[in-house]
C-alpha positions in Angstrom: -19.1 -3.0 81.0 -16.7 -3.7 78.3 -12.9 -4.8 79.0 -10.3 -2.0 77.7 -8.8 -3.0 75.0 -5.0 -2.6 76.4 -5.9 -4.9 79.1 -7.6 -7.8 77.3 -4.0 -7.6 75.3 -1.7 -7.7 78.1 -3.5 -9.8 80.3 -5.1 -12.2 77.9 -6.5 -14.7 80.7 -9.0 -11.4 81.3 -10.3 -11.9 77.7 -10.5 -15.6 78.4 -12.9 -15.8 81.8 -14.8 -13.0 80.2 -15.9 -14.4 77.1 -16.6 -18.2 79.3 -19.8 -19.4 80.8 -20.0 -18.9 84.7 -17.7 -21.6 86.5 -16.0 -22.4 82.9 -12.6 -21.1 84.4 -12.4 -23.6 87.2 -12.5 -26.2 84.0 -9.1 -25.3 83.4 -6.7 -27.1 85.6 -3.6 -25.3 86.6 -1.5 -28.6 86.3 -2.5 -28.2 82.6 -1.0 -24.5 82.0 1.7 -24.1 79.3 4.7 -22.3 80.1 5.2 -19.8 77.6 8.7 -19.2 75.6 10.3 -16.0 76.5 9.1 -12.5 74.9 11.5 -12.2 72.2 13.4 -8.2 72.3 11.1 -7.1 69.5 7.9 -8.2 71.4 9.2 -6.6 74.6 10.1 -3.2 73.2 6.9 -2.8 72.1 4.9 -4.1 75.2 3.6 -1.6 77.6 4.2 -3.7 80.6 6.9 -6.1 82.0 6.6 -9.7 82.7 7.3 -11.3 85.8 10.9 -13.1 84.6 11.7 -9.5 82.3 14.7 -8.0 84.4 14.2 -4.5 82.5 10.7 -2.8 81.9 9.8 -2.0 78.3 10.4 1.5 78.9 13.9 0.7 79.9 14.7 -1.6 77.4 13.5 0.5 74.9 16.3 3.3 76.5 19.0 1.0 76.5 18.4 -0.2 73.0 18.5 3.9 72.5 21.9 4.0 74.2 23.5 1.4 72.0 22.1 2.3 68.9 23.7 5.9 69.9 27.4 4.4 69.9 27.2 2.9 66.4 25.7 5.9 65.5 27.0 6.8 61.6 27.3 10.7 62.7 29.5 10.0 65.7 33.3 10.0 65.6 35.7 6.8 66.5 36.3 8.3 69.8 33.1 9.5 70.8 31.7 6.6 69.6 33.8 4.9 72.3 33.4 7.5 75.0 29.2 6.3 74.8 30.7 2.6 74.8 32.1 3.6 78.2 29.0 5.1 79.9 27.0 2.0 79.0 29.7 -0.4 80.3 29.6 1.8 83.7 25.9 1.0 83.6 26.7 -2.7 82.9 29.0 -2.8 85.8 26.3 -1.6 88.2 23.4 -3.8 86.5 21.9 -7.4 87.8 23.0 -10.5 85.9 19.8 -10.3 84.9 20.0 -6.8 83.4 23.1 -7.8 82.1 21.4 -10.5 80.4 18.6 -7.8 78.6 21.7 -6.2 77.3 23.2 -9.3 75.5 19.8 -10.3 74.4 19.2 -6.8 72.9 23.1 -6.7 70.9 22.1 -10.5 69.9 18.5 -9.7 68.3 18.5 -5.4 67.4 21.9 -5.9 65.7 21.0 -7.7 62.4 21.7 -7.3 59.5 19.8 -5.2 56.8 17.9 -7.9 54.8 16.5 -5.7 52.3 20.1 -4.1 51.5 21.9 -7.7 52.1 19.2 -9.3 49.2 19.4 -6.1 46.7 23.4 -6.6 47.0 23.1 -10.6 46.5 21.0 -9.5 43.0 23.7 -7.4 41.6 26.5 -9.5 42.5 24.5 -13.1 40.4 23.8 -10.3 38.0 27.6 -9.1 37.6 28.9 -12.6 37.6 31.1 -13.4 34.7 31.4 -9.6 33.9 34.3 -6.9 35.1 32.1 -6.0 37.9 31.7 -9.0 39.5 34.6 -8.6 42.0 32.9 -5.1 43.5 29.7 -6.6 43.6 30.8 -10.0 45.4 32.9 -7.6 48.4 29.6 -5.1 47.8 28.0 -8.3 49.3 29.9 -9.4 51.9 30.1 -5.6 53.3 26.0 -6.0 53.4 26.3 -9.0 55.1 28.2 -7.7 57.9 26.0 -7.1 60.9 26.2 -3.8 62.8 26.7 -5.6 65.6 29.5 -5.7 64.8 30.7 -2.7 64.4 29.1 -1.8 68.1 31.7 -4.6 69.5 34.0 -2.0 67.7 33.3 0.7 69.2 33.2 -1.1 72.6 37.0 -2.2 72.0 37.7 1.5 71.1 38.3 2.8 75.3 41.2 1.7 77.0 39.3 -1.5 79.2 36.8 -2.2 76.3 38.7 -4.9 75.7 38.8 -6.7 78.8 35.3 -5.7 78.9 34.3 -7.8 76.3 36.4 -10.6 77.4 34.7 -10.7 80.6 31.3 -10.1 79.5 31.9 -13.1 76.9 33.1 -15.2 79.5 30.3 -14.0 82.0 27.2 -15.0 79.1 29.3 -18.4 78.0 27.1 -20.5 80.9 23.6 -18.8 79.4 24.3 -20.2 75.7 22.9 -24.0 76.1 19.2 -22.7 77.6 19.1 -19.7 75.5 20.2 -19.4 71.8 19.0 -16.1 71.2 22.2 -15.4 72.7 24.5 -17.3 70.1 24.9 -14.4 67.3 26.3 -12.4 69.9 28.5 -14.9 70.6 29.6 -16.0 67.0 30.3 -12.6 66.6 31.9 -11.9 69.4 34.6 -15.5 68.5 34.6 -14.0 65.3 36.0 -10.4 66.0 38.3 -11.5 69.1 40.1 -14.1 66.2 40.9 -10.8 64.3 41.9 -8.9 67.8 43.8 -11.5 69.4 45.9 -13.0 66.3 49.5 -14.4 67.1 50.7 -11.4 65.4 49.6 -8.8 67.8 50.6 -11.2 71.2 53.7 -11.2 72.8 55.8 -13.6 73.9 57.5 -13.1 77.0 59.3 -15.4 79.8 57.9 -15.7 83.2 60.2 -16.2 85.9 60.7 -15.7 89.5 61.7 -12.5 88.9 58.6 -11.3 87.5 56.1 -9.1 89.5 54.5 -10.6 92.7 50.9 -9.8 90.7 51.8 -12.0 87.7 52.8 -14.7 89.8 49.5 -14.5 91.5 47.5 -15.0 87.8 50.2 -18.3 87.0 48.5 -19.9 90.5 45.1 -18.6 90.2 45.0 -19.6 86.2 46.9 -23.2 86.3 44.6 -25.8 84.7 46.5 -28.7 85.0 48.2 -28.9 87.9 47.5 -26.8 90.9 50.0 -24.8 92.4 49.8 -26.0 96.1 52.1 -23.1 97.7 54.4 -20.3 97.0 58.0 -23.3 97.2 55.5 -25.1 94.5 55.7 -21.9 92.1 59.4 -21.5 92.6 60.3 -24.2 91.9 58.5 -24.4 88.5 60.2 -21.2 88.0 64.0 -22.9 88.9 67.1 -22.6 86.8 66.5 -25.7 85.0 62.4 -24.7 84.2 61.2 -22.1 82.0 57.2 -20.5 81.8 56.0 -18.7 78.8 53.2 -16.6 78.0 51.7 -15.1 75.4 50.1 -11.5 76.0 48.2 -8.7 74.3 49.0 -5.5 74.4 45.3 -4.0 76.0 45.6 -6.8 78.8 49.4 -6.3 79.1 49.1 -7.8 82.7 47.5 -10.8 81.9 48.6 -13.7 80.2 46.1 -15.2 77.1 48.2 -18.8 77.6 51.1 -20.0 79.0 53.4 -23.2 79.4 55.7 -24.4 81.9 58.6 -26.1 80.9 60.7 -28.6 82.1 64.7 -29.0 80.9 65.6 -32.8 81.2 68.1 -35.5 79.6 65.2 -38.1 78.5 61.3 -38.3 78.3 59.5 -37.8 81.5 56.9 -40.6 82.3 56.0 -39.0 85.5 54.9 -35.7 86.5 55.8 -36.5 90.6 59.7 -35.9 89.9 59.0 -32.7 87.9 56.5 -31.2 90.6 58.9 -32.4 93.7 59.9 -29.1 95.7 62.8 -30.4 97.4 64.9 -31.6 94.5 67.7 -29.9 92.9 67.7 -28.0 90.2 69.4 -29.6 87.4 72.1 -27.9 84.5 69.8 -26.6 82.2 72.9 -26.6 79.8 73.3 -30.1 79.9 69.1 -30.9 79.1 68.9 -32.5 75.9 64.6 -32.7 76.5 62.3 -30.0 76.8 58.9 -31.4 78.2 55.6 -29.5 78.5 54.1 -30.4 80.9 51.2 -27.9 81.9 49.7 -25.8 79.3 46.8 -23.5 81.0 44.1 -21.1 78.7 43.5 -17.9 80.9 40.5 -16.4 79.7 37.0 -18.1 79.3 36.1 -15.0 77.2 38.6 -16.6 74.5 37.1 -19.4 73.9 37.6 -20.5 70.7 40.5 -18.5 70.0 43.4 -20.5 68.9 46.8 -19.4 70.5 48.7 -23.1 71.3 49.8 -24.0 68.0 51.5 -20.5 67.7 52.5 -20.7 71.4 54.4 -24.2 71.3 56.0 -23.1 68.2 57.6 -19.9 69.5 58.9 -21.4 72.4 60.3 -24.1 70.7 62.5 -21.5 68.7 63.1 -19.6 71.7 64.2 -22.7 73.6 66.4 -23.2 70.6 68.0 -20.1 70.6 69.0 -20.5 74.2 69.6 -23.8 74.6 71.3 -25.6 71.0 71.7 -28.3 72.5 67.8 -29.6 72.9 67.1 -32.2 70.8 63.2 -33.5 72.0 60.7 -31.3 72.1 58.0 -33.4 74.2 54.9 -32.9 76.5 54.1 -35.3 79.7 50.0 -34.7 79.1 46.7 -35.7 81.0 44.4 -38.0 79.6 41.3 -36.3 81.1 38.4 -37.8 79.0 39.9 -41.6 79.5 37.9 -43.0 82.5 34.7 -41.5 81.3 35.0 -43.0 77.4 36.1 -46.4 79.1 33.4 -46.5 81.5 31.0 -46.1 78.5 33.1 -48.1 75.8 34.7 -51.3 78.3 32.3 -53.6 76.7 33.3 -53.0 73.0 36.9 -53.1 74.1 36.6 -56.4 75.9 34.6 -57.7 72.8 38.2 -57.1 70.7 40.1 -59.3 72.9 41.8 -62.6 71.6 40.4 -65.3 73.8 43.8 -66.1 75.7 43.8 -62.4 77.0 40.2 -62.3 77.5 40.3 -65.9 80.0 43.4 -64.3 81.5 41.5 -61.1 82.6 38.4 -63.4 83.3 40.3 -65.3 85.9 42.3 -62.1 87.4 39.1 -60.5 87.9 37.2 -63.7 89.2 34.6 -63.6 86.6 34.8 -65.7 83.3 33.7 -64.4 80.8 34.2 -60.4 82.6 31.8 -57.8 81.9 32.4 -54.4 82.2 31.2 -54.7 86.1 33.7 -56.9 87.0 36.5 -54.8 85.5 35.2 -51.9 87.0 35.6 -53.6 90.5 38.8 -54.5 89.4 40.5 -51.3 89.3 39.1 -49.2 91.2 42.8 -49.4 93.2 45.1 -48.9 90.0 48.0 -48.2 92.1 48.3 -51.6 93.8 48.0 -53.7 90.1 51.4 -55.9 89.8 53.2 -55.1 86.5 52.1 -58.0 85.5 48.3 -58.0 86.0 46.0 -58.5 83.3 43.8 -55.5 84.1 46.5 -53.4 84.0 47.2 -54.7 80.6 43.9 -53.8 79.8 43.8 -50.2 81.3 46.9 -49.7 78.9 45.6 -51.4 75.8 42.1 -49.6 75.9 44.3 -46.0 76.9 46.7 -46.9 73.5 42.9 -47.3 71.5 40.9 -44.4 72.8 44.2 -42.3 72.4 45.0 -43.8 68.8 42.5 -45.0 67.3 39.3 -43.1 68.2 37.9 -40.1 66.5 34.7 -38.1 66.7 33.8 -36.3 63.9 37.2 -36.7 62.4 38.7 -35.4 66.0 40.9 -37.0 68.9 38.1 -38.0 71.3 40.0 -36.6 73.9 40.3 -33.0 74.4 44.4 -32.7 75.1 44.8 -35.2 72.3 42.7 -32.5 70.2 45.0 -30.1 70.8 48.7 -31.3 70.4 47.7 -33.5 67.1 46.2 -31.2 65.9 49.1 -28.7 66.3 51.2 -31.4 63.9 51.9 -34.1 67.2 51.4 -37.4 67.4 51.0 -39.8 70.2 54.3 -41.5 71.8 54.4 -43.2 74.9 51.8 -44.3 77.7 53.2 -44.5 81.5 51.7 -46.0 83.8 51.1 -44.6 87.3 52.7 -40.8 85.4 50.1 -38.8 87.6 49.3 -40.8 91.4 47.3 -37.8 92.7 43.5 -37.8 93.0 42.9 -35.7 90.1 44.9 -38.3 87.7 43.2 -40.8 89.0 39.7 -39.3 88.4 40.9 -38.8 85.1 42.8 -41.6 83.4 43.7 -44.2 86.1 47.2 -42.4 87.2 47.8 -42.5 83.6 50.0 -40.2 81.7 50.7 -39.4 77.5 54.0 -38.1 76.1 52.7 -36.5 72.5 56.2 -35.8 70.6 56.7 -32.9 68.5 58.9 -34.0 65.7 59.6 -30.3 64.2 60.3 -32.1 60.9 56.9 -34.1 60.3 54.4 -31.8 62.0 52.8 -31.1 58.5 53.0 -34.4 57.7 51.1 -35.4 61.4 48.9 -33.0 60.2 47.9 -34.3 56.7 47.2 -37.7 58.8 45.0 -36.4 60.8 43.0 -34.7 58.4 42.7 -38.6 56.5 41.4 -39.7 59.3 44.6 -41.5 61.1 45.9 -40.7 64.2 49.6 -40.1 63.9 50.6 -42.7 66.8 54.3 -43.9 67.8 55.4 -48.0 67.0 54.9 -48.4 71.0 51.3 -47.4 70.4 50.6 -49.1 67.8 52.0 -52.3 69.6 49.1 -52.2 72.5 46.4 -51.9 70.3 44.3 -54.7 70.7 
């Protein structure tokens, strides 16, 4: 009896042991099988049957591809357009992750481009280069170019959460995107239209104090990056007279702040962040400050990543601080150093390599090994607190912070991601203090150790131009523990 056809194609081992001698099968081991790559949308909407890691069936897929085709549909309105955008986020908010996942598979691979309309408008733009048309034809292009998938993300952002709901399900499918890059158009695209949404023109700046509600408080603990917020005195007191927060927010996630910073009005540099986190101390005349230090700077929203809002956000509040306080004269930040241990405990042995000899027999005989290797260093400071001044390792620690802060760059970038972010927003690299962060988390990090980047409003272009050549914009003091 012959094998339907339908079932030699879905089941395909069927066609296999049928077509093989008696015991051929068993010649097969099962230690040998191949694991196959995952059915691709296309393949699945036209399958009949679902496969056992396939959250939706075929015949659902092929419904929900239906449902989201129906809200870019060209014959629907803005608004009902956005109405259908809202039904299938109800559905989302009921589905699986796994459902959820067949969802941004199918907005990832069904919402391509036209090729055939993209390549006929590439031919008439080359052919109406040089001639009056050309500038039609090359925007002609472009439009062609543009996916509707995006304009489905469109109509998503078109009801009043759509919004958030893109946000979230951005920040939901980030974890997915290394083990499945069928999933990165989405993604792009997504970056691409939240830049547009979410520019420093739409945002607003506002102050964050103790006087705000009890609900945005909540957020400032919950979203704090840098520092956690260990109680309710903690958040107050970052909230004092002498402190200021700022955040930037958008108008469809008015209760939720994008970024924020937290402030700190002093007479001098801080090299610590103990005396600006201490609850019991006094509040000090904000009138009288002559430094504003940031000192905890805290992205909200996974969903936005990618999005730049510091550079803006440091910026504004410098002008605002400005405004309210004439007086300020440093504009500062007392910053982490969260990639240092990790880049030493992979670089110690090209840093002890660029040691004078003196140095390198002093550490030698502080460590009890001569020459040290990395091992013996390692063993070294495992206690950085309890180093004297003095000490040789802790000369090291220093030295190697003042290189991998000033002098290392990975693919023309800070190595370290904080130092990415403030010299690239026009700082450069000012002071290293020792022992700046004692808690577990600092020394995890860097040591204890701490970074002031400076923000000289007059050079930031200039800081920037630096960078871009390749040179880290780095303070005298730095430059004097190089090794």
């Amino acid at each position: 009896m012959n094998t339907p056809d339908w079932i030699t194609r879905t089941f395909p081992k069927v066609a296999r042991l049928r077509a093989a001698p008696d015991g051929a099968a068993a010649a097969v081991p099962a230690a040998k099988a191949v694991t196959k790559a995952p059915r691709s949308t296309r393949e699945r909407l036209g399958a009949t049957l679902r496969q056992s890691e396939e959250a939706l069936s075929p015949r659902v897929l092929r419904r929900t591809l239906e449902e989201l085709r129906a809200i870019v549909d060209p014959q629907v309105s803005e608004v009902e357009g956005g109405r259908r955008a809202e039904g299938v986020a109800g559905w989302y908010a009921r589905a699986t992750v796994a459902q959820r996942r067949d969802m941004w598979l199918l907005m990832s691979e069904q919402f391509v481009a036209d090729m055939a309309k993209v390549k006929l408008a590439q031919a008439k733009f080359a052919a109406a280069v040089g001639t009056p048309d050309e500038a039609v034809a090359e925007v002609n292009y472009r439009r062609a170019t543009v996916s509707p998938r995006r304009r489905l993300l469109q109509r998503f952002s078109v009801f009043p959460e759509g919004i958030r709901f893109l946000v979230d399900l951005r920040a939901e499918m980030s974890p997915h995107l290394k083990t499945d890059k069928r999933l990165q158009a989405l993604d792009v695209e997504m970056e691409y239209m939240f830049s547009t949404w979410f520019d420093v023109g739409f945002l607003d700046l506002r102050r964050i104090s103790w006087d705000s509600p009890a609900s945005l408080i909540e957020k400032l603990i919950r979203y704090e990056a840098v520092h956690d917020i260990k109680s309710w005195t903690d958040m107050k007191n970052r909230l004092d007279s002498d402190r200021r927060c700022y955040g930037f927010f958008h108008p469809r996630l008015p209760d939720d702040p994008l970024i924020f910073v937290e402030v700190a009005l002093v007479d001098k540099v801080s090299q610590s962040i103990t005396p600006l986190l201490d609850e019991s101390a006094d509040a000090d005349d904000p009138t009288k400050a002559t430094t504003a230090i940031f000192y905890s700077i805290s992205n909200t929203q996974v969903g936005l990543r990618g999005v730049s809002f510091g550079d803006s956000l440091i910026k504004r509040v410098v002008e605002t601080l400005k405004a309210e306080f004439p007086q300020l004269k440093t504009f500062a930040t007392l910053s982490p150093i969260p990639g240092y241990r990790g880049w030493l405990g992979k670089n110690g042995a090209a840093m002890i390599a660029q040691m004078n000899p003196k140095d390198l027999s002093e550490l030698g005989r502080a460590v009890g090994f001569e020459p040290p290797l990395p091992e013996h260093i390692n063993a070294a400071i495992e206690k950085p607190l309890a180093l004297a001044d003095n000490s040789p390792v802790r000369k090291f620690l220093m030295r190697a912070a003042a290189h991998y802060l000033g002098r290392e760059l990975q693919e023309g970038k800070p190595c370290d991601p904080v130092a990415r972010f403030h010299l690239g927003n026009g700082a450069r690299v000012e002071q290293l203090n020792w022992a700046g962060d004692p808690s577990n988390k600092g020394l995890k990090q860097s040591y204890g150790l701490m970074v002031n980047y400076l923000y000289d409003l007059k050079r930031l272009d200039k800081h920037r131009a630096m960078l871009a050549q390749g040179k880290i914009p780095a303070s005298g003091a730095i430059e004097g523990l190089h090794f």
